[in-house]
ROMI-275761 format. One record per atom (N, C-alpha, C): x, y, z. Coordinates in pm, whole numbers, plus 50000, padded with zeros to 5 digits. Last residue first. Example, Ala and Ser with C-alpha at 12.3 -4.5 7.8 and 13.67 -1.06 7.14 Angstrom:
BEGIN
512854977550708513674989450714512905000350787513194943150780512304955050780513204967050780
END
This chain:
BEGIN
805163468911465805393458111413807293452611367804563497111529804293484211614804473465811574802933502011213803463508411364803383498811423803563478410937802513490711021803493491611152805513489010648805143481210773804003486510848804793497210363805593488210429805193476510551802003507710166802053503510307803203483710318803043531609917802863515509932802893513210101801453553309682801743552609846801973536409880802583569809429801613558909438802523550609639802333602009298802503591709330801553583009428802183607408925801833606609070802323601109136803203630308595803683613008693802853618208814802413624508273802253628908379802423620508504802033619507992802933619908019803263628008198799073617907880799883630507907801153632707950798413585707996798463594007866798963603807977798993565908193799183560208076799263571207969800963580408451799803579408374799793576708236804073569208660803803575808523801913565308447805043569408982804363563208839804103574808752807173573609229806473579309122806253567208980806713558009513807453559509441806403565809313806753558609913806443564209805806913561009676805823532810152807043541010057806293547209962805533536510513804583534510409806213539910284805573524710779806263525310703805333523510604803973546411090803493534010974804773535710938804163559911302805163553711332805163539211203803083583211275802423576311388803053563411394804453596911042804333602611222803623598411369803033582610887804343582810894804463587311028799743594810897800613582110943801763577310926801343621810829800363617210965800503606510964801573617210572802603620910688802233620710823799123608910466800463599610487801473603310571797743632510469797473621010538798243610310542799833645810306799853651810423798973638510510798893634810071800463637410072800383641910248796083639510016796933625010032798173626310106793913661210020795673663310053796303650010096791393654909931792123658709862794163666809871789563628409998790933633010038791543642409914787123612909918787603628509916788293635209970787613584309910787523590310041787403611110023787183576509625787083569009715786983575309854788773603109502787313594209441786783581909505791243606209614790293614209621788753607009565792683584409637792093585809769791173596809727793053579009360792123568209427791703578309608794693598609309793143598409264792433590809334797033595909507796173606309512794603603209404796733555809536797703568909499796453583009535798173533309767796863542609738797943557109661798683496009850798793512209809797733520309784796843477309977798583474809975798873489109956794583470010068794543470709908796033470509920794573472810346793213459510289793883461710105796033489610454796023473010507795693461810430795193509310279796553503510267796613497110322792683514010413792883515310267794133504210244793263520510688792533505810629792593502210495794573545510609795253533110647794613520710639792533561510501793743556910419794343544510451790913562410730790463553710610791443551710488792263572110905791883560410972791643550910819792763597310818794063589110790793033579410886789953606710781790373602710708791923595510689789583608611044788623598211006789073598310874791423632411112791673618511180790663607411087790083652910963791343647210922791573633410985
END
């Protein structure tokens, strides 16, 4: 788990957001939602807001890195 909120967060330094597909097909994170709360709990500002997928009518969400800890 740690080597993966290390690679979400470089994720979101270096790209701005990350939604659940991208972290799974890029890092095989398959609990996004919980590696964000870990770095929420390490003091990141990250926001959440729901998007909507071009077909099925299906929403995710999409993780935006606010601030970092310490800043």
């Amino acid at each position: 788990m740690e080597s993966q909120n290390r690679m979400i967060l470089q994720h979101l330094k270096e790209h701005k957001s990350i939604t659940a597909l991208e972290a799974l097909s890029e890092y095989r994170c398959f609990r996004l939602a919980a590696r964000i709360k870990n770095l929420r709990d390490d003091g990141h500002y990250i926001h959440t807001e729901m998007i909507d997928l071009p077909r099925g009518g299906q929403r995710i969400a999409q993780y935006t890195m606010i601030k970092l800890a310490g800043q």
